[in-house]
C-alpha positions in Angstrom: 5.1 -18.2 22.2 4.4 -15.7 19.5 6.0 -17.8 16.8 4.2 -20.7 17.6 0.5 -19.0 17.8 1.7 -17.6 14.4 2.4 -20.8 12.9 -0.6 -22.4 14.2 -2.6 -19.5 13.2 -1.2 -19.8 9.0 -1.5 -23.3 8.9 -5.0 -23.2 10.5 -6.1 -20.5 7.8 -4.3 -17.5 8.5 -2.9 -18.0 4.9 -6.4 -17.8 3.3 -6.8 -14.6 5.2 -4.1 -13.5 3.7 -4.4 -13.8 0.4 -8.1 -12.8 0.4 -6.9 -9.4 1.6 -4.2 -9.2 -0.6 -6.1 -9.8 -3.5 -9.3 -7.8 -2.1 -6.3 -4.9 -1.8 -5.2 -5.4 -5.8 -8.3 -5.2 -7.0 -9.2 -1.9 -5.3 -6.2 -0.4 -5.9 -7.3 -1.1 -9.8 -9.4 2.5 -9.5 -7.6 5.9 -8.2 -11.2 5.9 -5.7 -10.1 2.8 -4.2 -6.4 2.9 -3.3 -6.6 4.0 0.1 -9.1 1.6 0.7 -6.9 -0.9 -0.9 -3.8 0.0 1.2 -5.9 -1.0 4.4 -6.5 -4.3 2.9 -2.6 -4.5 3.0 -2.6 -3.7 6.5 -5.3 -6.1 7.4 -3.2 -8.6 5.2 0.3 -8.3 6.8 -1.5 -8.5 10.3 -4.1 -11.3 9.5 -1.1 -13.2 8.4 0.6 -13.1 11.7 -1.5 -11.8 14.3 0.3 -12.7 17.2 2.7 -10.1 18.5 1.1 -7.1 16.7 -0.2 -4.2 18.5 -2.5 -2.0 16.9 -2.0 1.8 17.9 -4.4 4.7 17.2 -2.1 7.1 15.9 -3.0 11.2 15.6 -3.1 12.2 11.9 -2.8 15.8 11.0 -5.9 14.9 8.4 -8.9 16.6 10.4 -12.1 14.8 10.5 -10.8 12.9 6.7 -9.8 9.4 9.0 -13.8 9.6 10.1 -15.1 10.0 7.0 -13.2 7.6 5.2 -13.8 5.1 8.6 -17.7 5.7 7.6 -17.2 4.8 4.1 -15.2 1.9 4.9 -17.8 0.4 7.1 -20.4 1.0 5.0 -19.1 -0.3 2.2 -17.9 -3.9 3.2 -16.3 -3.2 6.5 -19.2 -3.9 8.3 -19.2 -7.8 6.8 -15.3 -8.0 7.5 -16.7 -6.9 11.4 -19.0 -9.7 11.5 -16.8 -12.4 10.1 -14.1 -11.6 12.5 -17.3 -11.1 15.7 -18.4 -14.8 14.2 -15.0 -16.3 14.5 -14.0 -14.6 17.3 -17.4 -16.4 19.0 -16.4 -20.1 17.6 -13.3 -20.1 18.6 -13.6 -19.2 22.3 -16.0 -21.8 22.8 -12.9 -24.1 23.6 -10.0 -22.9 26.1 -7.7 -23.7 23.5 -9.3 -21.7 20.9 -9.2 -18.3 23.1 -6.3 -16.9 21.8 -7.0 -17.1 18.4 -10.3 -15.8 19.3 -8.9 -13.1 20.7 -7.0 -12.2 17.4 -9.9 -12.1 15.6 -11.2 -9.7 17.9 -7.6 -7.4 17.6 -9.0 -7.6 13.5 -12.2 -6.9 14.0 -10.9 -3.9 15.6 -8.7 -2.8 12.6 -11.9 -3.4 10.5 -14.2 -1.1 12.3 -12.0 1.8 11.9 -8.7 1.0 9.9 -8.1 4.5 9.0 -6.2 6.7 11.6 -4.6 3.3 13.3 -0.8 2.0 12.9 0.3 -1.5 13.1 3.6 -2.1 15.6 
């Protein structure tokens, strides 16, 4: 079932996703400031391609209180928008009963992009 939601999902725009992270990741990772910001745009990328299947984990960093900080930034500077794209989707898509589970995948991202740092994709 997986594989099929996953097909569906990249012929239905889960390609365009994909790239827009991917290239949203490259050109962050131009500036020494933005390559762990740009390494979460990979994450979002890989998972955004193929949503169905993935889990998203909260894993326990020895960092301290860095994963906050840099979850802060994140949101403030563009996360917030990625949030509210994924909410919007989310919404349109569960209007039908054959839309829900792709709803619900934008949901799984727009949990990864409210707090990307100190979470692990599996």
């Amino acid at each position: 079932m997986n594989l099929i939601g996953n097909i569906i999902w990249i012929v239905f725009g889960g390609i365009f996703i994909f790239f827009e992270y991917i290239i949203g990741g490259l050109i962050l990772c131009l500036t020494i400031v933005g390559i762990p910001f740009g390494i979460q745009c990979f994450k979002f990328a890989f998972v955004g391609l193929a949503p169905f299947g993935v889990r998203i984990k909260d894993t326990s960093s020895n960092t301290g209180c860095l994963s906050t900080i840099m979850n802060i930034i994140w949101l403030v500077f563009g996360g917030f928008w990625i949030v509210l794209t994924h909410l919007f989707f989310g919404l349109l898509f569960c209007i039908t009963i054959i839309g829900i589970p792709f709803g619900r995948q934008h949901f799984k991202l727009m949990n990864l992009a409210f707090s990307p740092f100190g979470k692990s994709i599996g």
